[in-house]
N, C-alpha and C positions, 0 to 999 in steps of 0.2 A: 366272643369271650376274650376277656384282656385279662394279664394274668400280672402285667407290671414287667419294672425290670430286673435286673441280676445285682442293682446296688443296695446294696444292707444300708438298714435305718441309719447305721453307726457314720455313713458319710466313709465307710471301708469298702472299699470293691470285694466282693464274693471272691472264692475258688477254684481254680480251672473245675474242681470236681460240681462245683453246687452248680455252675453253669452247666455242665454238662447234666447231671440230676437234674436240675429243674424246667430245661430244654425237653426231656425225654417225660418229663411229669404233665409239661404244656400241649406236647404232643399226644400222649396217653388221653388227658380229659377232654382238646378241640379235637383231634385229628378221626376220628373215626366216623365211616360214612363218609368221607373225602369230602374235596374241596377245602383244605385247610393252607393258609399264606400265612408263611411266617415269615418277621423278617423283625429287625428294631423297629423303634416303636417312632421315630422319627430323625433320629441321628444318631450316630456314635460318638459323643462327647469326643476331644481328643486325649484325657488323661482315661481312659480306659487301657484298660491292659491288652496288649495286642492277644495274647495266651487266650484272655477269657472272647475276645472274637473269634479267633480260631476255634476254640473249644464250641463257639455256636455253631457258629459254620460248618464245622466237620461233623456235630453231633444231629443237624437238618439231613445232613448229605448222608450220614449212614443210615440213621431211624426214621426220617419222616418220607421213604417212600411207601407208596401202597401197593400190595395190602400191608398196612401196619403191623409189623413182629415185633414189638418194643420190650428190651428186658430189663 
């Protein structure tokens, strides 16, 4: 399941928050019944905003172990 990435159509980079909401949305619909690999989808561009990596990163490291408790 590929869900895409966190850049809005507008050519504007998303929100620490929407990354973090839709990190835990991607997790919720692949992650259940494990084996789930998350990671970008093939680079981190370098004008991405450091905030919204962090905000992936941190939001894998808290919600995507299992068993999944996603709120």
């Amino acid at each position: 399941m590929s869900r895409g990435s966190f850049f809005a159509p507008t050519g504007k980079w998303v929100s620490v928050e929407d990354v973090v909401r839709g990190t835990k949305e991607v997790l919720r619909q692949a992650g259940h019944g494990g084996g789930l690999f998350i990671g970008s989808s093939s680079e981190i561009v370098p004008s991405t905003p450091v905030q919204n990596i962090l905000a992936f990163y941190e939001t894998c490291r808290t919600w995507g172990r299992y068993p999944l408790s996603i709120q």
